[in-house]
N, C-alpha and C positions, 0 to 999 in steps of 0.2 A: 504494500500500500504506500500513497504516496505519502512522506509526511509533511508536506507541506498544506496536504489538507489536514490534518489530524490537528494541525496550530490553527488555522484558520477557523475550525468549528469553534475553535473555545477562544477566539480574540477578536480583537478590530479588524478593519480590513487593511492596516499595517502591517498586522499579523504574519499574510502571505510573502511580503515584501523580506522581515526577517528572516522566515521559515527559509525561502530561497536561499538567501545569505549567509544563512547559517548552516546549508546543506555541508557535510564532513563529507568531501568528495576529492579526493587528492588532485586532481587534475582540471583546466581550465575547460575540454574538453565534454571531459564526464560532466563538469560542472553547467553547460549551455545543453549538453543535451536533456540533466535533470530538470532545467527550469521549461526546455518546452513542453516536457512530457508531463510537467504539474500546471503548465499554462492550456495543454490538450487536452485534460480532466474534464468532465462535463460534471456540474454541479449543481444543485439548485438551491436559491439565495431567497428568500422570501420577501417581498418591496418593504414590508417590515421594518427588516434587517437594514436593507441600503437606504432608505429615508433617517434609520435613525447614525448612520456613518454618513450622510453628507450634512447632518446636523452639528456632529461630532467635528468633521472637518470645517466645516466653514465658524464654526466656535474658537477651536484654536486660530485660524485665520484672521477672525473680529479682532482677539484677544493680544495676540501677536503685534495688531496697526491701530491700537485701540491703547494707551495707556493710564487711564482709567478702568480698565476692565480687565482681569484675568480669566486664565481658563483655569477650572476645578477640575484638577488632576484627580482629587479624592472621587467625588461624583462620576468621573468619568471610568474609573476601574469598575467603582460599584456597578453600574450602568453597563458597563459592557459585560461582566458574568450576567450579568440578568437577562441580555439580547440574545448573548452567547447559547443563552439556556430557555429561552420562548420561541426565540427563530433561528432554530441551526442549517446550520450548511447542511446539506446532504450530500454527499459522492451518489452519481449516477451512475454507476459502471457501466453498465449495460444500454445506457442512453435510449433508454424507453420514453423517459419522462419528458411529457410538451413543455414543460418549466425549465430545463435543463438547458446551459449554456458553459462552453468551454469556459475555462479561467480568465480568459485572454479575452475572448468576447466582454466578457463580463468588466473587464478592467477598461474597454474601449466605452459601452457602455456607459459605465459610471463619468467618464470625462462630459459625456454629452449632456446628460444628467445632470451633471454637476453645474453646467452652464446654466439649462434650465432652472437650476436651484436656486443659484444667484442671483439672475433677474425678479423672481418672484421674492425673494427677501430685498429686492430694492438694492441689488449689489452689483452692477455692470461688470461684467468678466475683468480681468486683470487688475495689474495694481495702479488703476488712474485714481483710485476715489484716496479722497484728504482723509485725516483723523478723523476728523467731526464724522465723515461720512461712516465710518465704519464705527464708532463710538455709538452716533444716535439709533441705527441697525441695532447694533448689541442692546442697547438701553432697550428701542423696542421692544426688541425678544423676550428680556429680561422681563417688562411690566406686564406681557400679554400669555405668560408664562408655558412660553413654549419648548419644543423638545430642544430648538438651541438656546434660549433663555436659559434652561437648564445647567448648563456647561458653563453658562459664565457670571461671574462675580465682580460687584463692585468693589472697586478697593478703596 
């Protein structure tokens, strides 16, 4: 099995990114061809699960351009065994399942997603927007107490 899913079920979707990195593969080789073959996995991700990781991400992002606001590192472990554990990954082996998307689709996906996310939280893709822009966002969030209000703290 592959273990880059076996991290994946139980974390963020950072998760995959160390799982890879950390494969114990002696060779740079063996090592490109592990990552395609855990990028060629078909799995299935619940919209669940990726609504509450582009919450995740775009919080540390606010929090990041935002110095008034931090991100809760505490809230965010808690929070992630608890997604970890209501919307697991599944490994599709057998790739019966209409849900099912390779790893690699799924990480293409999320960019596009992730676009989408942004405009609708009032956050124009890249980094043009000022402080204030990404500060009154988080504040937002924060008073309307949403899944990325969650994540973030006034200091």
């Amino acid at each position: 099995m592959i273990s880059g899913i076996n991290i994946l079920k139980t974390g963020g979707a950072a998760s995959l990114l160390i799982a890879l990195s950390g494969c114990d593969v002696p060779t740079p080789e063996e090592r490109r061809q592990q990552a395609e073959r855990a990028l060629d996995a078909r799995v299935v991700i619940p919209a669940e699960r990726k609504q509450y990781e582009q919450a995740q991400f775009a919080a540390a992002q606010i929090a990041g351009r935002c110095k008034s606001l931090s991100y809760s590192r505490r809230y965010a472990e808690k929070a992630d065994q608890e997604i970890a554990a209501k919307y697991p990954v599944e490994l599709d082996e057998d790739g019966t399942s209409p849900d099912s998307v390779t790893l690699k689709e799924y990480l293409e996906n999320t960019v596009a997603e992730g676009r989408e996310y942004w405009k609708k939280i009032g956050l124009p893709q890249g980094d043009n927007n000022s402080e204030e822009v990404y500060c009154a966002v988080g504040q937002r969030e924060i008073a309307n107490g949403t899944q990325l209000g969650a994540f973030l703290r006034r200091k």
